[in-house]
VEXMARSE-207667 format. One record per residue (C-alpha): residue in three letters; y, x, z. Coordinates in steps of 0.5 Angstrom, whole numbers, padded with zeros to 4 digits, always signed. Layout:
N
ALAYXZ ...
// end
This chain:
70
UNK+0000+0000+0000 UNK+0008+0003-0001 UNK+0013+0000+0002 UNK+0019+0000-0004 UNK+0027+0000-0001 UNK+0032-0002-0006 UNK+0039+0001-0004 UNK+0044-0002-0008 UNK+0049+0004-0012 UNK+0053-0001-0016 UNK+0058-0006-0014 UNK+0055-0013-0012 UNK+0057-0016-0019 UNK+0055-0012-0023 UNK+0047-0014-0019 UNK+0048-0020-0019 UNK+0049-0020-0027 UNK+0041-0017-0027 UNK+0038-0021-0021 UNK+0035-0026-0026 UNK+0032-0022-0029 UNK+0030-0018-0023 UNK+0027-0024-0020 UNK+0023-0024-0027 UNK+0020-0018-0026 UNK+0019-0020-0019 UNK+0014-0025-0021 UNK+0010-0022-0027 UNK+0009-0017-0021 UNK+0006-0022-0016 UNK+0002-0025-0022 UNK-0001-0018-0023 UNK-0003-0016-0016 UNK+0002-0011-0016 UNK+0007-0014-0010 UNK+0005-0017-0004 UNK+0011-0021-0002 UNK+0019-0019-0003 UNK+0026-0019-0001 UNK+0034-0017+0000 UNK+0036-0014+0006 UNK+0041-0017+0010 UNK+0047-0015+0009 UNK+0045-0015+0002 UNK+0046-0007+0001 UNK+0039-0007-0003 UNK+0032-0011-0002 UNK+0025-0009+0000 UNK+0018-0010-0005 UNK+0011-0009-0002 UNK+0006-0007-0006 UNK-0002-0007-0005 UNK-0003-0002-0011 UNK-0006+0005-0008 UNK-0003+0010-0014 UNK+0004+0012-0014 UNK+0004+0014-0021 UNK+0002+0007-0023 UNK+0007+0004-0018 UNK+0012+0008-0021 UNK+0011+0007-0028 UNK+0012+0000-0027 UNK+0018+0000-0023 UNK+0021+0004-0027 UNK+0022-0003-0032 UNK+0025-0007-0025 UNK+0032-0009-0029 UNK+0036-0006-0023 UNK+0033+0001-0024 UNK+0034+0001-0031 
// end
């Protein structure tokens, strides 16, 4: 399992313009087993994903696809 913190380097308004896509990539994610559960950190400087996969690499190549990270 790895926990994932997010941490927001951009103005809020420039997140919210991705958070549906974000939410998106999100959902494929649970669809596929990758991630257990998610959400924003409060405040909202940035959010938390937990994933049930056991490769980094493998995590790493599909978080680089989060629109927030892109």
């Amino acid at each position: 399992m790895f926990v994932i913190l997010l941490n927001y380097k951009v103005p809020i308004e420039r997140i919210d313009e991705h958070v549906v896509a974000h939410r998106q990539f999100l959902e494929e994610g649970y669809q596929k087993n990758y991630f257990v559960t998610s959400g924003p950190k409060i405040p909202r400087t940035g959010g938390v994903i937990i994933s049930q996969l056991s490769e980094r690499e493998k995590l790493d190549n599909i978080l680089k696809n989060d629109p927030f990270k892109i």
